[in-house]
N, C-alpha and C positions, 0 to 999 in steps of 0.2 A: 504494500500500500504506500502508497505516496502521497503528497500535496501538490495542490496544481502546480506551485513550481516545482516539483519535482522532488522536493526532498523528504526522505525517508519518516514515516510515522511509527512508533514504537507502539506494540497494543497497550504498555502501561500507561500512553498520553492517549489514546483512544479510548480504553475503560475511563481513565477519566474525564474526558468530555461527555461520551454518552454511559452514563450509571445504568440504563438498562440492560446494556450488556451483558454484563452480571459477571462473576467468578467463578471457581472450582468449589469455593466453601460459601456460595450464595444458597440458600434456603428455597423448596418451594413456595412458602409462602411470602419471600422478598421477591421472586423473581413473578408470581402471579399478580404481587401488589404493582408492578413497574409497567406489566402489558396491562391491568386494567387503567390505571394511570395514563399511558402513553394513549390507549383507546379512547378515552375520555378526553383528553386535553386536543384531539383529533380531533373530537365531535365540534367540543365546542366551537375551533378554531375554526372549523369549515361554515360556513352559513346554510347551505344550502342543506347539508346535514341537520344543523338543528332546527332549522324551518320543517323538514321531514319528521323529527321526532315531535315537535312540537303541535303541529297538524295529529300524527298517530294520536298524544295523551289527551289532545283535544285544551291544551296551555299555550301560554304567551311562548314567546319565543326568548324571552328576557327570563321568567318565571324555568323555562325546563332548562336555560343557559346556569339558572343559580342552582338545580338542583344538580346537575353535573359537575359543577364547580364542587360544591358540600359534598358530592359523592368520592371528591377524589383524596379528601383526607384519608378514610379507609372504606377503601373498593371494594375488598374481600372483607370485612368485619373483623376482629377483634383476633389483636396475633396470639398465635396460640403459646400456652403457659409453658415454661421453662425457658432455657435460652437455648442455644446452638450446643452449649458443651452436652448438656440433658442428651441431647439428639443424639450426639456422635457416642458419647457411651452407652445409649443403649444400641445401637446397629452395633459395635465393638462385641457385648455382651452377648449379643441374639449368635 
C-alpha cells in the first residue's frame, strides 16, 4: 500500500487512522460495535438514505437522523461483563 505520492504506509499508521480495522486481540463484540457504528454514521451521512428510512418509520427526517445518532453510542447494547483477560482464560482452560 502506498500514498498517492507514492510513499510507503505501514499497517500500524493504517490501524491507526481507521480503528475499524480492528487487531489480533480485538473482541467480537469491539469489532460488531465498529460495523454497526460505521453503518450508522453511513446512514446518517447519506441523505437520501435517511429520507428512505424516514419515509419507512413514517418520522421527520431530523427526528430518525437523532435517533441514529443516540443509536450509535451502543449499537449492540451493553458490553458484556468481564474484561478480555476473563475471555482469554477461559478458551486457555476449555
Amino acid at each position: 500500500m502506498s500514498t498517492p505520492g507514492g510513499a510507503p504506509i505501514h499497517k500500524d499508521q493504517l490501524k491507526a487512522k481507521y480503528i475499524g480495522t480492528g487487531d489480533a486481540d480485538m473482541t467480537k463484540y469491539e469489532w460488531v460495535t465498529n460495523m454497526h457504528r460505521d453503518t450508522l454514521a453511513s446512514h446518517v451521512g447519506h441523505y437520501d438514505q435517511m429520507s428512505y428510512y424516514a419515509v419507512a418509520q413514517n418520522e421527520s427526517i431530523g427526528r430518525t437522523k437523532k435517533e441514529f445518532i443516540e443509536k450509535m453510542l451502543q449499537p449492540v447494547g451493553r458490553p458484556p461483563v468481564g474484561g478480555k483477560e476473563e475471555g482469554y482464560e477461559k478458551l486457555l482452560n476449555s
